[in-house]
C-alpha positions as CSV (number, residue, x, y, z in Angstrom):
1,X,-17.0,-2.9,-4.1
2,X,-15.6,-0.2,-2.5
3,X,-12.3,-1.5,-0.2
4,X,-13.2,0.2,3.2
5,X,-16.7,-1.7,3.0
6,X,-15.1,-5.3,2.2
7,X,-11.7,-4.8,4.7
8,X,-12.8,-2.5,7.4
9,X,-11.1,-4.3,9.9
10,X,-7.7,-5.0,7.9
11,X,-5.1,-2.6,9.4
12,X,-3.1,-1.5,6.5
13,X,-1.1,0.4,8.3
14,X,1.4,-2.0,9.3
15,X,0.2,-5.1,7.3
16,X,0.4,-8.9,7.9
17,X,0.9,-11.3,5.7
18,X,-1.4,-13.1,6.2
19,X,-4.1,-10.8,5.8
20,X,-3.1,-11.4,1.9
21,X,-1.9,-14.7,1.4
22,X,-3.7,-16.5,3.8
23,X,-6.5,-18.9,2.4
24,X,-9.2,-17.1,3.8
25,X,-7.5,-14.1,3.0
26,X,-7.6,-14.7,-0.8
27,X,-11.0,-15.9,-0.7
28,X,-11.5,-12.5,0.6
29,X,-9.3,-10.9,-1.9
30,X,-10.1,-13.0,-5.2
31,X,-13.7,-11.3,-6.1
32,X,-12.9,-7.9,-5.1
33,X,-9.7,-8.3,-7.3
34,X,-11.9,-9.4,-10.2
35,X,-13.8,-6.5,-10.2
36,X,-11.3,-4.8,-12.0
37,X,-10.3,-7.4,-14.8
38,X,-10.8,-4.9,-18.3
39,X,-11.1,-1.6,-15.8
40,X,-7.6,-1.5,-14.7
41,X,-4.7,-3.0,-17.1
42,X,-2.7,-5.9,-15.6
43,X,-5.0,-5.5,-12.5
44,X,-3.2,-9.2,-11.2
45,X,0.1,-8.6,-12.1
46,X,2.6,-8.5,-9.3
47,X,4.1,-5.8,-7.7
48,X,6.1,-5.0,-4.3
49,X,3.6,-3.5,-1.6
50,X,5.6,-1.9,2.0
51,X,4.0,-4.2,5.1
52,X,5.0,-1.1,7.5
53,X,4.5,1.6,5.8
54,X,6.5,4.1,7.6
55,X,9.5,2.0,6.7
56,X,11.2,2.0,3.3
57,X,11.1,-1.0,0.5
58,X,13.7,-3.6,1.9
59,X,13.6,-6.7,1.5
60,X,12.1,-7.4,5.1
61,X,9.4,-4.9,4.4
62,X,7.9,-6.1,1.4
63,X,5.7,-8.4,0.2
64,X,4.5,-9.6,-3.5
65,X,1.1,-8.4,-3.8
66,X,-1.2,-7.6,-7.0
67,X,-1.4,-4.4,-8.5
68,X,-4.7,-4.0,-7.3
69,X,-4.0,-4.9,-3.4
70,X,-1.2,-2.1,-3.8
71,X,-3.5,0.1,-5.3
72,X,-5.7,-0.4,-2.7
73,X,-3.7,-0.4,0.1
74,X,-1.8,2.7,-1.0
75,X,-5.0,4.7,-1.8
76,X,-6.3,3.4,1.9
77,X,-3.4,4.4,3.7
78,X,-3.2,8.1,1.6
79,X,-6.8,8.9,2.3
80,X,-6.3,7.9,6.0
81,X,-3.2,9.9,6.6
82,X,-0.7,7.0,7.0
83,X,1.7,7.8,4.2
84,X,1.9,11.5,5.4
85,X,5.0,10.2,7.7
86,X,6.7,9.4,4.4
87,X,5.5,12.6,2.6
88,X,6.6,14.7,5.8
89,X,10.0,13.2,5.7
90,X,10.5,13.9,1.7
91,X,9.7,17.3,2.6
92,X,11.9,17.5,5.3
93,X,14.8,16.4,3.4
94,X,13.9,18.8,0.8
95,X,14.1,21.4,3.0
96,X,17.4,20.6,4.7
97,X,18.7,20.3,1.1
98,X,17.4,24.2,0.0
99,X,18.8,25.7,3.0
100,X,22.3,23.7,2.5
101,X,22.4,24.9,-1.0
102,X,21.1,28.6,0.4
103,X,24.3,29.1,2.3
């Protein structure tokens, strides 16, 4: 299952909750999650997963989501541009760093 063809509606670039931990949500979630049991290693373990992700990991921004979801979501939101903010800001730091170092 590919995860644009099961969530193409699901806006993963500021998420809700309960797009994840709804009941209808993880009935949703639950066999495209399984998919990966023996492909990816601790595919249900837990992990922190941004809900907006222009934002950084506080605690308001975060939500406990399996590996897989983050996987998922992440992938989604680098192949349709959404962490570039996050990327363009690195690099915009990184910059303003070499040029103070420069002078």
């Amino acid at each position: 299952m590919e995860f644009r063809k099961v969530f193409k509606d699901l806006r993963i670039d500021l998420l809700d909750q309960e797009d994840l931990k709804s009941e209808p949500a993880k009935e949703k979630w639950r066999p495209f999650c399984l998919q990966f049991d023996g492909v990816v290693e601790d595919f249900n373990y837990g992990t922190l997963l941004r809900l907006d992700c222009r934002k950084e990991y506080t605690e308001e921004n975060t939500i406990f989501a399996t590996r897989i979801q983050f996987f998922a979501i992440e992938i989604a939101r680098n192949r349709e541009g959404y962490n570039s903010v996050v990327y363009n800001s690195g690099r915009n730091v990184s910059v303003g760093t070499e040029e103070i170092n420069s002078t």
